[in-house]
CHARMM internal coordinates of N, CA and C (Angstrom, degrees):
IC EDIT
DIST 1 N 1 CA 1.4428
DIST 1 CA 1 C 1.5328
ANGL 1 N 1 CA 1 C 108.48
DIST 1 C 2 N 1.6421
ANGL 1 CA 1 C 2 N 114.43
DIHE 1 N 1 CA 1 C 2 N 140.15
DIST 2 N 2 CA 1.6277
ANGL 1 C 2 N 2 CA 101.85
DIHE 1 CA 1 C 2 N 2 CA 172.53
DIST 2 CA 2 C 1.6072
ANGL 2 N 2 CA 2 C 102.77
DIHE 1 C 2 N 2 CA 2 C -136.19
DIST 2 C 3 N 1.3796
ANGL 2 CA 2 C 3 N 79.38
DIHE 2 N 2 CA 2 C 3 N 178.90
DIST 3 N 3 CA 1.7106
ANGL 2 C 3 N 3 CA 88.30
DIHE 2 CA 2 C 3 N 3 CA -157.18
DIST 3 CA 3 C 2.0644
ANGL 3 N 3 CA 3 C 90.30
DIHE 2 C 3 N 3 CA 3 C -113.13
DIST 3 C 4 N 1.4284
ANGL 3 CA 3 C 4 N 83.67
DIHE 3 N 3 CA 3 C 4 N 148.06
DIST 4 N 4 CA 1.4791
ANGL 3 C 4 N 4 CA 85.09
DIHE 3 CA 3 C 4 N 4 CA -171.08
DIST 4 CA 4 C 1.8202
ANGL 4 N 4 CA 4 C 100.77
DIHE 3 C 4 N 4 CA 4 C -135.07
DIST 4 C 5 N 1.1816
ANGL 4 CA 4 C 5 N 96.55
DIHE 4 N 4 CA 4 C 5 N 97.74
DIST 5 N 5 CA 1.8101
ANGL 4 C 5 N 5 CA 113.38
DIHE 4 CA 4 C 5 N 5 CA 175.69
DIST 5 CA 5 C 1.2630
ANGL 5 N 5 CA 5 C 115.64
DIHE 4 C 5 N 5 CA 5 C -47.25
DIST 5 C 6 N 1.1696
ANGL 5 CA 5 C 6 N 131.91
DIHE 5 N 5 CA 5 C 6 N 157.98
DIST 6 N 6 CA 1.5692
ANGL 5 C 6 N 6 CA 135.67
DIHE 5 CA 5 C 6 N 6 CA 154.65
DIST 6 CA 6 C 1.4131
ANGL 6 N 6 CA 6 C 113.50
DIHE 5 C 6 N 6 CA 6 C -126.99
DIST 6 C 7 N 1.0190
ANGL 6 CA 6 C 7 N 133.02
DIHE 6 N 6 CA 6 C 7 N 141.01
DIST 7 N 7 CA 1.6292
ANGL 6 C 7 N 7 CA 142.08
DIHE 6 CA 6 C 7 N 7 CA 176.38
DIST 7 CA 7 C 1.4416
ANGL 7 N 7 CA 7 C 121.02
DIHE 6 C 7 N 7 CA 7 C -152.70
DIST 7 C 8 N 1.2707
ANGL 7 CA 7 C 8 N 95.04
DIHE 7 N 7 CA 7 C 8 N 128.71
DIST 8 N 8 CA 1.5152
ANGL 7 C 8 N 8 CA 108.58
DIHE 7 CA 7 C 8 N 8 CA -157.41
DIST 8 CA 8 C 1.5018
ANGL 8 N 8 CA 8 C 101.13
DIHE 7 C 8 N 8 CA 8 C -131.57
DIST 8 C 9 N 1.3583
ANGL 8 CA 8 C 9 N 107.90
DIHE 8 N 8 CA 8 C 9 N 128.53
DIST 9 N 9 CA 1.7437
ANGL 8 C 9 N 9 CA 119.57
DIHE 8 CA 8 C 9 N 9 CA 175.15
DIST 9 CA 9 C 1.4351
ANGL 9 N 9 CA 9 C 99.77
DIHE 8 C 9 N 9 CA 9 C -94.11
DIST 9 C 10 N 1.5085
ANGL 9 CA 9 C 10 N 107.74
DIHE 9 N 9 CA 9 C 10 N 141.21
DIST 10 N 10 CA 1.7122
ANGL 9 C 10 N 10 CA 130.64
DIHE 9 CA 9 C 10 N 10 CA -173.26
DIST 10 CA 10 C 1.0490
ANGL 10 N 10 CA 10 C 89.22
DIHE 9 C 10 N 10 CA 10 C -115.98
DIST 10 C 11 N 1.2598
ANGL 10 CA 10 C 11 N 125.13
DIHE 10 N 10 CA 10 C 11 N 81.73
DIST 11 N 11 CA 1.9501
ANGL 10 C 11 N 11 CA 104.19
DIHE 10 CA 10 C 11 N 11 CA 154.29
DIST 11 CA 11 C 2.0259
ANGL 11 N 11 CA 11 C 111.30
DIHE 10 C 11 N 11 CA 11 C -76.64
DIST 11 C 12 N 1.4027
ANGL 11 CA 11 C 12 N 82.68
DIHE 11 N 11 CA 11 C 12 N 139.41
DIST 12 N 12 CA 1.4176
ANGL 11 C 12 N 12 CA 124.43
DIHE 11 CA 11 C 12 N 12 CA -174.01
DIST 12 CA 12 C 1.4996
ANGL 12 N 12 CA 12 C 106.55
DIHE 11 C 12 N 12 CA 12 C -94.87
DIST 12 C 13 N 1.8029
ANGL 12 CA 12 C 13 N 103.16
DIHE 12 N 12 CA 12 C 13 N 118.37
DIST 13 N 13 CA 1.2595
ANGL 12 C 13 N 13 CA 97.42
DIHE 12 CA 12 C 13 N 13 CA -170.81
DIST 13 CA 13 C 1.7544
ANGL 13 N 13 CA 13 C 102.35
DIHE 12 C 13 N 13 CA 13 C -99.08
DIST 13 C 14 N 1.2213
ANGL 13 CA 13 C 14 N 129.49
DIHE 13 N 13 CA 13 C 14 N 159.64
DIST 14 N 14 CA 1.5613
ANGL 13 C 14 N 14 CA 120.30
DIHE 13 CA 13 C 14 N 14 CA 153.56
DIST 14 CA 14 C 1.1726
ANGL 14 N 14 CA 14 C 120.14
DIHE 13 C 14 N 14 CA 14 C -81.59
DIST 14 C 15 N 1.6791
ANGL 14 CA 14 C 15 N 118.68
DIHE 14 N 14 CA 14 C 15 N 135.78
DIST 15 N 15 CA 0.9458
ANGL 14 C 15 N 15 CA 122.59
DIHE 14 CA 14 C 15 N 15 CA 163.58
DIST 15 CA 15 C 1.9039
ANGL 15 N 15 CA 15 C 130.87
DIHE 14 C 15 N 15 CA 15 C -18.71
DIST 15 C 16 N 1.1450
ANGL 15 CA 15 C 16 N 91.62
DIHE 15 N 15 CA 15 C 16 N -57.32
DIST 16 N 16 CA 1.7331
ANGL 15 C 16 N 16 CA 89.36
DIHE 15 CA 15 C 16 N 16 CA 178.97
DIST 16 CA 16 C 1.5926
ANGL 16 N 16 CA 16 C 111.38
DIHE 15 C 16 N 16 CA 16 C -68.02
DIST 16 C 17 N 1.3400
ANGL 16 CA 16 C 17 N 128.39
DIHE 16 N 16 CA 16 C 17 N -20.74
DIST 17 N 17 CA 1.1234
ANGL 16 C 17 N 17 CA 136.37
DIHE 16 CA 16 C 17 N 17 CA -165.86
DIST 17 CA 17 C 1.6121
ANGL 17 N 17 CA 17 C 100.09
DIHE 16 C 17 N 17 CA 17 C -82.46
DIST 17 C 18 N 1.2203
ANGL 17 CA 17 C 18 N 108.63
DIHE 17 N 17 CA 17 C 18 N -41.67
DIST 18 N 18 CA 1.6795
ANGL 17 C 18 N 18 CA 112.55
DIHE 17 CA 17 C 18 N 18 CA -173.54
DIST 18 CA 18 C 1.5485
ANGL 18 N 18 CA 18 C 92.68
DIHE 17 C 18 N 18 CA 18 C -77.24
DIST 18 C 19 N 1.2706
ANGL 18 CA 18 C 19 N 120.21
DIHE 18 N 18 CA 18 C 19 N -40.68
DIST 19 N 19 CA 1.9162
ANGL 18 C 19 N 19 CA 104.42
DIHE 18 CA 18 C 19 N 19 CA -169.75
DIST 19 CA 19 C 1.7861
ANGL 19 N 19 CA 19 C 90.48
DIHE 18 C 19 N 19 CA 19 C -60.12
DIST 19 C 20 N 1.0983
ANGL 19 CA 19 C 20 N 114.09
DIHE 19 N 19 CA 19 C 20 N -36.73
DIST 20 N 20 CA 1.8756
ANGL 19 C 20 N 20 CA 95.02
DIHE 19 CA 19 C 20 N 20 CA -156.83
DIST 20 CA 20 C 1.5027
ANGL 20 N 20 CA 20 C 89.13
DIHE 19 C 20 N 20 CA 20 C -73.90
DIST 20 C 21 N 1.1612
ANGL 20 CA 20 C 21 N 136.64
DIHE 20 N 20 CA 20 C 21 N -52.45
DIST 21 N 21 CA 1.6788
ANGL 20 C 21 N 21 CA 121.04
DIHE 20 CA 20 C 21 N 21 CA -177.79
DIST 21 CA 21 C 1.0264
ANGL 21 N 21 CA 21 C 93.34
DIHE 20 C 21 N 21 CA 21 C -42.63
DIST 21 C 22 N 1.1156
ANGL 21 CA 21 C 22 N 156.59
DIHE 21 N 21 CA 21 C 22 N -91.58
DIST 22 N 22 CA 1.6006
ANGL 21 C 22 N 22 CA 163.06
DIHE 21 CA 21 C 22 N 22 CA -140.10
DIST 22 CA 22 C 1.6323
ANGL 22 N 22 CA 22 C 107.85
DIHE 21 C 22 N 22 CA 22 C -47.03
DIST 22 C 23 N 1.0583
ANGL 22 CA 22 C 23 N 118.10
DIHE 22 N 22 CA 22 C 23 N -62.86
DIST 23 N 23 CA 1.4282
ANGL 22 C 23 N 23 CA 138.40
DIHE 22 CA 22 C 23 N 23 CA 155.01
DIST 23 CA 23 C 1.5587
ANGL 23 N 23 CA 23 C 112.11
DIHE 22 C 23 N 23 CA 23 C -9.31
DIST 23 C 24 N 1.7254
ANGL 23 CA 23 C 24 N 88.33
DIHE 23 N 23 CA 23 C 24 N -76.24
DIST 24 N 24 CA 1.6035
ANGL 23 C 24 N 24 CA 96.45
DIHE 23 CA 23 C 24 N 24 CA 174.98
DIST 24 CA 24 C 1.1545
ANGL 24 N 24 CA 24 C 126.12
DIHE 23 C 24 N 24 CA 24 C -42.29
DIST 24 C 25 N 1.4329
ANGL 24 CA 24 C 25 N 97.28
DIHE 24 N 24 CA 24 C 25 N -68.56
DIST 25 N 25 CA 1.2474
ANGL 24 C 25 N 25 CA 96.18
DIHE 24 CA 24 C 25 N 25 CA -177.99
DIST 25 CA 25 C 1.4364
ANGL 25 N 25 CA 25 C 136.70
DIHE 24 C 25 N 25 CA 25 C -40.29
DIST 25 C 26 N 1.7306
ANGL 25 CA 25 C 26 N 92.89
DIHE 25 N 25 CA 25 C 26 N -49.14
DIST 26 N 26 CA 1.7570
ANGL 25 C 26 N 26 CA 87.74
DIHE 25 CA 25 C 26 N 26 CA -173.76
DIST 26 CA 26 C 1.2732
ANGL 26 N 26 CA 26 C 106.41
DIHE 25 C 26 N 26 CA 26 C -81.11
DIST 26 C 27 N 1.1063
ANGL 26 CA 26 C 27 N 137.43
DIHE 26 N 26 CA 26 C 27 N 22.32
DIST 27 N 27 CA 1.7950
ANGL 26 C 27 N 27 CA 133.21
DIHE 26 CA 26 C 27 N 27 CA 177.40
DIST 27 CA 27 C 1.9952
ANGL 27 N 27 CA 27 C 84.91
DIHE 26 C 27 N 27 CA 27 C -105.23
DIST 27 C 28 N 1.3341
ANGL 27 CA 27 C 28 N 115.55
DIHE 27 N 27 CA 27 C 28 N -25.52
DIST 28 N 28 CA 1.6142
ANGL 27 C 28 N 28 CA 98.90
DIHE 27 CA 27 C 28 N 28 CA 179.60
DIST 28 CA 28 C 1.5204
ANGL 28 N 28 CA 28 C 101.52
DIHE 27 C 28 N 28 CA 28 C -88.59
DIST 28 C 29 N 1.3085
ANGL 28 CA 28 C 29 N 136.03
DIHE 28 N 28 CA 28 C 29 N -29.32
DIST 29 N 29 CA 1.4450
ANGL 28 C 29 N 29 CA 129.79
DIHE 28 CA 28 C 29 N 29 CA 163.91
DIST 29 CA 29 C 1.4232
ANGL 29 N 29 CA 29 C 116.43
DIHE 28 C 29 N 29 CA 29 C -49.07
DIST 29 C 30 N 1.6277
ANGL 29 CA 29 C 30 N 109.72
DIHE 29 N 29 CA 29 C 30 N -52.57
DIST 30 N 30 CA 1.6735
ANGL 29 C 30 N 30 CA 126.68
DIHE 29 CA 29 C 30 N 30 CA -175.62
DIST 30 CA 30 C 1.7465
ANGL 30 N 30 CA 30 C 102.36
DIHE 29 C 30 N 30 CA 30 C -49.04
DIST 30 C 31 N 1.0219
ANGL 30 CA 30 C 31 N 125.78
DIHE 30 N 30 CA 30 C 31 N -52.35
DIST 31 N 31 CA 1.7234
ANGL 30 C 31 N 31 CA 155.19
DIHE 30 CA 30 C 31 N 31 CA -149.34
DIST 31 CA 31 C 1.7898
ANGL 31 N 31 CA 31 C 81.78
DIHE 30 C 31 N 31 CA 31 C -82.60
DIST 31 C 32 N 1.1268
ANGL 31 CA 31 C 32 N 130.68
DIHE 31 N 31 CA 31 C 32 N -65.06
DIST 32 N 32 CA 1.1273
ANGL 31 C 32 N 32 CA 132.41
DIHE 31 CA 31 C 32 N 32 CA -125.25
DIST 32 CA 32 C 1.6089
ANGL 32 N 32 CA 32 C 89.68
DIHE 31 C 32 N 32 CA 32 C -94.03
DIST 32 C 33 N 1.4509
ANGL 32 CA 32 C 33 N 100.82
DIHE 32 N 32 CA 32 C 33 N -66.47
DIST 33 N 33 CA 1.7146
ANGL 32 C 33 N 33 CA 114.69
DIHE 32 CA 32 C 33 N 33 CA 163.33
DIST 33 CA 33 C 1.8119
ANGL 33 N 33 CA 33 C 136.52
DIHE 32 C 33 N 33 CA 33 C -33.44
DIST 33 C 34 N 1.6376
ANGL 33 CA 33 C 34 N 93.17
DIHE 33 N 33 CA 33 C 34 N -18.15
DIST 34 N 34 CA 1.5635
ANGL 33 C 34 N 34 CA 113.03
DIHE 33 CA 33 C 34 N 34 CA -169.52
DIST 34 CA 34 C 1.7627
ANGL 34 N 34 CA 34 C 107.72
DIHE 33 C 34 N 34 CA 34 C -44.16
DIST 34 C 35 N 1.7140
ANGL 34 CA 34 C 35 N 94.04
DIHE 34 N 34 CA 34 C 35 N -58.44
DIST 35 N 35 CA 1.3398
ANGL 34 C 35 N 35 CA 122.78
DIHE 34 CA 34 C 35 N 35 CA -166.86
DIST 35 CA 35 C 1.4138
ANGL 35 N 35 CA 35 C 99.56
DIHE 34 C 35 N 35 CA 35 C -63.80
DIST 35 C 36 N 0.8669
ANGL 35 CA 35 C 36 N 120.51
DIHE 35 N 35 CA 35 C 36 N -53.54
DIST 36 N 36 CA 1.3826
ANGL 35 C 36 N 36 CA 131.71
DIHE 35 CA 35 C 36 N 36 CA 173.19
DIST 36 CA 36 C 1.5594
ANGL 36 N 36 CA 36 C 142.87
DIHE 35 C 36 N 36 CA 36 C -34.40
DIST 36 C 37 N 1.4373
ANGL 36 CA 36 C 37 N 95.10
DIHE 36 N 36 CA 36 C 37 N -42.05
DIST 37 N 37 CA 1.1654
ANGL 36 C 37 N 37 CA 97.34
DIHE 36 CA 36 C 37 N 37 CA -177.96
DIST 37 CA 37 C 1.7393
ANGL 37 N 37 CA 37 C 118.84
DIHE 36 C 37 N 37 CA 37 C -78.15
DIST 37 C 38 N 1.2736
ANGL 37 CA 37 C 38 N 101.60
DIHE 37 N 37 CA 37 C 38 N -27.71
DIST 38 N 38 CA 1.1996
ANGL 37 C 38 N 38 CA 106.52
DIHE 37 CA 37 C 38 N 38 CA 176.79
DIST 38 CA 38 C 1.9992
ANGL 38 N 38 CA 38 C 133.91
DIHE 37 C 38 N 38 CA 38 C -65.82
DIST 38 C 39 N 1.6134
ANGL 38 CA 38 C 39 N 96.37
DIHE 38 N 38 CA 38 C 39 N -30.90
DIST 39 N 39 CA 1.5141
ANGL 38 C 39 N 39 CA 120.13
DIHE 38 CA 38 C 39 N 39 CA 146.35
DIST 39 CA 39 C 1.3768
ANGL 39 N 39 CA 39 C 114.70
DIHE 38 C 39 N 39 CA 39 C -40.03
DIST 39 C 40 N 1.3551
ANGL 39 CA 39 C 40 N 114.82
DIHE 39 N 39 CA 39 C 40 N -70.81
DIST 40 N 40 CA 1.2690
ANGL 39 C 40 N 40 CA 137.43
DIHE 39 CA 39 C 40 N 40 CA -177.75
DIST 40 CA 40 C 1.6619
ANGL 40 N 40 CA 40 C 110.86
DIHE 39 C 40 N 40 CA 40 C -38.10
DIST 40 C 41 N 1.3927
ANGL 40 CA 40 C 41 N 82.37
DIHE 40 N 40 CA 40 C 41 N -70.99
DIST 41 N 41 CA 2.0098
ANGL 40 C 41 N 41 CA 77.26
DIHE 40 CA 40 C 41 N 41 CA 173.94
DIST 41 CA 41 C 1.5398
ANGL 41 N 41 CA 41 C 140.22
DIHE 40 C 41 N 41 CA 41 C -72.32
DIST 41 C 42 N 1.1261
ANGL 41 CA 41 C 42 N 83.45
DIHE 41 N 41 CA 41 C 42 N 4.04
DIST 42 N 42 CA 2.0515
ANGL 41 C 42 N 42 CA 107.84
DIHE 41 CA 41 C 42 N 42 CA -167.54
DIST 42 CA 42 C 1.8767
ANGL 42 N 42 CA 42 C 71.91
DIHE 41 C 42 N 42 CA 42 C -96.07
DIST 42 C 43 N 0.9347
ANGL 42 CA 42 C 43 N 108.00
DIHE 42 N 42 CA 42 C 43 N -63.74
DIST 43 N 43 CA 2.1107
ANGL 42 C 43 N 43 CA 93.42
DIHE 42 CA 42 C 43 N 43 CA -161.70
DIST 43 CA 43 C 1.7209
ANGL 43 N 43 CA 43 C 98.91
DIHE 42 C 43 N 43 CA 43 C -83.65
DIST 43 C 44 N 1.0452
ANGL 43 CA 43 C 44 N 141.58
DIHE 43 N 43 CA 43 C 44 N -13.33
DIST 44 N 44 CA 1.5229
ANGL 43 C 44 N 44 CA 111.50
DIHE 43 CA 43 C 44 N 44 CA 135.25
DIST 44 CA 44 C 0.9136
ANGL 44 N 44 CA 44 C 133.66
DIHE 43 C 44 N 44 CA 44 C -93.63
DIST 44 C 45 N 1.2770
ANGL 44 CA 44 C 45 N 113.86
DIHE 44 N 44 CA 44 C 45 N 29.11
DIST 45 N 45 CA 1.9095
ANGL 44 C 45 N 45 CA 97.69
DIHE 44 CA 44 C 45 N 45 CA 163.17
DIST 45 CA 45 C 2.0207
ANGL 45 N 45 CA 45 C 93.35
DIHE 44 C 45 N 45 CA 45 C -104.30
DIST 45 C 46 N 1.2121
ANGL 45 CA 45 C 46 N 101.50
DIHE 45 N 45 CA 45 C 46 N -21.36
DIST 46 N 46 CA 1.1974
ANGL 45 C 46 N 46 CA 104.34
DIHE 45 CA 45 C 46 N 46 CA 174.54
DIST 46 CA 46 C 1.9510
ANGL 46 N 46 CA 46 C 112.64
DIHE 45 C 46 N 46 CA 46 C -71.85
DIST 46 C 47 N 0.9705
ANGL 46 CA 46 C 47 N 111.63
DIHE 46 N 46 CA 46 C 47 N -47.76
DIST 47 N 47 CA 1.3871
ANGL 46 C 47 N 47 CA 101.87
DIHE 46 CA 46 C 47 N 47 CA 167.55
DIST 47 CA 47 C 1.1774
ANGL 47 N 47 CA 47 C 126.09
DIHE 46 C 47 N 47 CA 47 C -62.52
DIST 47 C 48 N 1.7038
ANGL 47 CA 47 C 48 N 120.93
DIHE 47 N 47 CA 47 C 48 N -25.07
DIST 48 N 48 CA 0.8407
ANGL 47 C 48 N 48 CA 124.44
DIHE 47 CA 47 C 48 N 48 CA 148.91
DIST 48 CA 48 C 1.6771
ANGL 48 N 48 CA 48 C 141.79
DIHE 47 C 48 N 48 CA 48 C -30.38
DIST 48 C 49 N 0.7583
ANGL 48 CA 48 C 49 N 89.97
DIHE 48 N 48 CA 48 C 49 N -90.64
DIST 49 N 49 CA 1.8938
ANGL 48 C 49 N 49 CA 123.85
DIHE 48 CA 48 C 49 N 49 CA 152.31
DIST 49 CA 49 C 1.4690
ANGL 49 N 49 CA 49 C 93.10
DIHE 48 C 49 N 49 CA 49 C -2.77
DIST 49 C 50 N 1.6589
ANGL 49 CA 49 C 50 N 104.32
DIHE 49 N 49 CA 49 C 50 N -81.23
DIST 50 N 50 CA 1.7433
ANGL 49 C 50 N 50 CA 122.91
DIHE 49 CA 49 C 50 N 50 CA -171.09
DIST 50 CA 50 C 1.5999
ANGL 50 N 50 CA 50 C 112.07
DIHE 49 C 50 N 50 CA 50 C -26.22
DIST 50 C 51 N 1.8000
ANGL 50 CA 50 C 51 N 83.44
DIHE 50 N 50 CA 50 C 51 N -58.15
DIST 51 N 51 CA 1.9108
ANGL 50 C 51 N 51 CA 99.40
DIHE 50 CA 50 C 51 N 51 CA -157.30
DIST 51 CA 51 C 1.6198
ANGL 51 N 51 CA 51 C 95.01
DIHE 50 C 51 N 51 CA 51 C -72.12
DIST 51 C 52 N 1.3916
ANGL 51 CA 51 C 52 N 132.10
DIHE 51 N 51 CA 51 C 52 N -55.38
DIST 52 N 52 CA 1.2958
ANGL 51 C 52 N 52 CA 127.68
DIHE 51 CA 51 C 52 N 52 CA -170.52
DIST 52 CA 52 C 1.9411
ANGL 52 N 52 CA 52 C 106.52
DIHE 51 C 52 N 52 CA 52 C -48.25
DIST 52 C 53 N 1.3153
ANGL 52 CA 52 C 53 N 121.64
DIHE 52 N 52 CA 52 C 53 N -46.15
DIST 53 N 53 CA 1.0285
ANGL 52 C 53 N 53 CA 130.88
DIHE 52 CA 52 C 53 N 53 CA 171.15
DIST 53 CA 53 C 1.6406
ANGL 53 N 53 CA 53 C 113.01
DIHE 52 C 53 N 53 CA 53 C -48.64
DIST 53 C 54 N 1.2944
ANGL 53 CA 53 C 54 N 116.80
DIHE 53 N 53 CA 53 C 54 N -70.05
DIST 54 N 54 CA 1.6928
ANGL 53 C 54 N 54 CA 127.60
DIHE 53 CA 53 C 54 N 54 CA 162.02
DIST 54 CA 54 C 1.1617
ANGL 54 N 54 CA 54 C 98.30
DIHE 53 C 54 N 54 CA 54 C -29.35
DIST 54 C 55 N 1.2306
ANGL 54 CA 54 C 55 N 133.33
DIHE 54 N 54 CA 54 C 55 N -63.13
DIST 55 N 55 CA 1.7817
ANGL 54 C 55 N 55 CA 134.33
DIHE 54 CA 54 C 55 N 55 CA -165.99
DIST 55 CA 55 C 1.2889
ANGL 55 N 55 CA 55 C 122.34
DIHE 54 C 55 N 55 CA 55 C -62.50
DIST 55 C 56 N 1.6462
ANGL 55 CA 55 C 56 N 111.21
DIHE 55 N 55 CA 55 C 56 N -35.55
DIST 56 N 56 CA 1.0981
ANGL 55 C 56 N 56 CA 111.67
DIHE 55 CA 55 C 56 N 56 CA -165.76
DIST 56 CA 56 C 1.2577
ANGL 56 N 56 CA 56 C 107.63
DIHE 55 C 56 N 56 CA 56 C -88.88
DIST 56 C 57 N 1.4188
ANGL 56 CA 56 C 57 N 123.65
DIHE 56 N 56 CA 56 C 57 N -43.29
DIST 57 N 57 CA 1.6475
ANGL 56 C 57 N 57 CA 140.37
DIHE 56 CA 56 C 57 N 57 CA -171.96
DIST 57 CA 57 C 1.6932
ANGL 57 N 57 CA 57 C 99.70
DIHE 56 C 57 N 57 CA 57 C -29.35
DIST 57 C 58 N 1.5968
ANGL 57 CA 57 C 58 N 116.72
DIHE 57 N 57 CA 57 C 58 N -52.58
DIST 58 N 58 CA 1.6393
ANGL 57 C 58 N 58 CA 108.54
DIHE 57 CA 57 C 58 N 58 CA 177.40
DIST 58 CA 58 C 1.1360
ANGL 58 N 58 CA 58 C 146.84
DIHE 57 C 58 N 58 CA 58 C -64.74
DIST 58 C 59 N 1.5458
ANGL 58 CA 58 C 59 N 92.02
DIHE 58 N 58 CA 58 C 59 N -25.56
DIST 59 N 59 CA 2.0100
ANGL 58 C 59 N 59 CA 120.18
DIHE 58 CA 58 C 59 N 59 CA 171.65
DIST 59 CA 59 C 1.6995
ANGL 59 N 59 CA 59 C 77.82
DIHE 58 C 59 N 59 CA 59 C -55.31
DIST 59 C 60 N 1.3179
ANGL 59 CA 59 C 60 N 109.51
DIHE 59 N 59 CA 59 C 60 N -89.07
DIST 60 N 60 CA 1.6356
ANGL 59 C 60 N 60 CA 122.49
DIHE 59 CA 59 C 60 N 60 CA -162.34
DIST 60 CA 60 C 1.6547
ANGL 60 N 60 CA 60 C 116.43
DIHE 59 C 60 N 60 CA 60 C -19.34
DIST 60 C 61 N 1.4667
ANGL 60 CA 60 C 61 N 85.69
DIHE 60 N 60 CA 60 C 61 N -59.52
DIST 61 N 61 CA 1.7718
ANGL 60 C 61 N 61 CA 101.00
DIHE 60 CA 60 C 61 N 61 CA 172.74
DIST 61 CA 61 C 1.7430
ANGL 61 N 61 CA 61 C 117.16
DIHE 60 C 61 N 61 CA 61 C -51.71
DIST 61 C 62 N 1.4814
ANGL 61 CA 61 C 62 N 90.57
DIHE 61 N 61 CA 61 C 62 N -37.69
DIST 62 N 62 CA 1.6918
ANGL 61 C 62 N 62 CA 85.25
DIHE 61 CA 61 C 62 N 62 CA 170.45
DIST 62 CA 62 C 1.1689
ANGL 62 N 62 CA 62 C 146.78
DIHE 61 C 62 N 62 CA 62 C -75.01
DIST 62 C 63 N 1.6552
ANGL 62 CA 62 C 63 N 92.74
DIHE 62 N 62 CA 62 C 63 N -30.04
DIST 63 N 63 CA 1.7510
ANGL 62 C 63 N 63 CA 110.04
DIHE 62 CA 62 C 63 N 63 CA 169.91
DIST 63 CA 63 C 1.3028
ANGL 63 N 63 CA 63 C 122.08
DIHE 62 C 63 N 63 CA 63 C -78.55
DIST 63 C 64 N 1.6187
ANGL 63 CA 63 C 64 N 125.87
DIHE 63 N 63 CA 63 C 64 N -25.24
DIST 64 N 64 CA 1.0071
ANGL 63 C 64 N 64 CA 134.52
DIHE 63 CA 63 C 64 N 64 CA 160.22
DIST 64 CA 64 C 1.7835
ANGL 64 N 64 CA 64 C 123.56
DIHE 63 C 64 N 64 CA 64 C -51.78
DIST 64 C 65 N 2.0974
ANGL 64 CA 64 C 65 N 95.07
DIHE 64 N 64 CA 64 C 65 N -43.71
DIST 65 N 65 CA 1.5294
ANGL 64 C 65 N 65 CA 80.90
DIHE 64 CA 64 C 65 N 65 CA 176.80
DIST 65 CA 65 C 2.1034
ANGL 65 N 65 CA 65 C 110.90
DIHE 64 C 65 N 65 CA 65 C -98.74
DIST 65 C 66 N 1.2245
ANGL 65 CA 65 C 66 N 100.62
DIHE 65 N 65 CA 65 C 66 N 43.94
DIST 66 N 66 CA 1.3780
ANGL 65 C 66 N 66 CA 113.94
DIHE 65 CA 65 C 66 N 66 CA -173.14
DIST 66 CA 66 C 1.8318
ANGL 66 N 66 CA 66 C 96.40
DIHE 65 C 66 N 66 CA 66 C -108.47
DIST 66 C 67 N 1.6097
ANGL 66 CA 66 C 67 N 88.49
DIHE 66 N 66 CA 66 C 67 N -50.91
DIST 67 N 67 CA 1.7746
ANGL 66 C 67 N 67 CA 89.82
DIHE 66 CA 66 C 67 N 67 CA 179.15
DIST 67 CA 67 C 1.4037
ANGL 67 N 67 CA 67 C 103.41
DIHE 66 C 67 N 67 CA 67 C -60.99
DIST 67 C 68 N 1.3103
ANGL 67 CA 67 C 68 N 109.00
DIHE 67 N 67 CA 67 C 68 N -49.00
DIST 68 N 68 CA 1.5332
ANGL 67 C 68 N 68 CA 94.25
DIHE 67 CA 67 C 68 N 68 CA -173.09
DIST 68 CA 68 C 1.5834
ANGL 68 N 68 CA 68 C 135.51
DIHE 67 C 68 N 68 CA 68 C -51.49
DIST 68 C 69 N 1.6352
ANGL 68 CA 68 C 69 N 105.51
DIHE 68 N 68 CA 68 C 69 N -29.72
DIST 69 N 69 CA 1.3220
ANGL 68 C 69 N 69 CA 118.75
DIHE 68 CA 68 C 69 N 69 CA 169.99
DIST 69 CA 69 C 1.4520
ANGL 69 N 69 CA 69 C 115.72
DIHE 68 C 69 N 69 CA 69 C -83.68
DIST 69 C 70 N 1.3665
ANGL 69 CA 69 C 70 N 123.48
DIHE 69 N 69 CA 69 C 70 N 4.99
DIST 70 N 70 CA 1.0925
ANGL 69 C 70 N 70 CA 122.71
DIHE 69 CA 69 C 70 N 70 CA 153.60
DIST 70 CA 70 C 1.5862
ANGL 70 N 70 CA 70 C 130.05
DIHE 69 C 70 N 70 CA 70 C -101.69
DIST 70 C 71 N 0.9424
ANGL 70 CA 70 C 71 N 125.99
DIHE 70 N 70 CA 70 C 71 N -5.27
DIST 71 N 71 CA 1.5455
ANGL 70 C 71 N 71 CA 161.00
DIHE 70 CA 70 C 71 N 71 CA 158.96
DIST 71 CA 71 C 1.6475
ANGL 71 N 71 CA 71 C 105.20
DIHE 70 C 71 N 71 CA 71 C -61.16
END
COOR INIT
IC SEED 1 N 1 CA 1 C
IC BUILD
């Protein structure tokens, strides 16, 4: 019968070392995202727009044929 070990190295980061990865990164998300965001809200306010419109058209439709049955 044999025996079969496992060993595994943990590198240990320092604190200051993990804030600057972190750092980076989100200044390359921030940078990258800039352009972006502004796309972003131009096509949801536009999808927006659509669905509130879709939603509303039936309220309308309903009260209209509500007046009518009260008429």
């Amino acid at each position: 019968m044999s025996v079969i070990t496992v060993k595994r190295t943990v590198m240990r980061r320092t604190p200051y070392r993990r804030s600057l990865v972190l750092r980076s990164f989100r200044g390359l998300t921030r940078s990258y995202f800039a352009s972006e965001k502004s796309w972003e809200f131009a096509v949801e306010a536009l999808l927006f727009a659509i669905i509130a419109g879709i939603s509303a058209w039936p309220i309308f439709a309903a009260a209209d044929a509500v007046s009518a049955l009260l008429k």
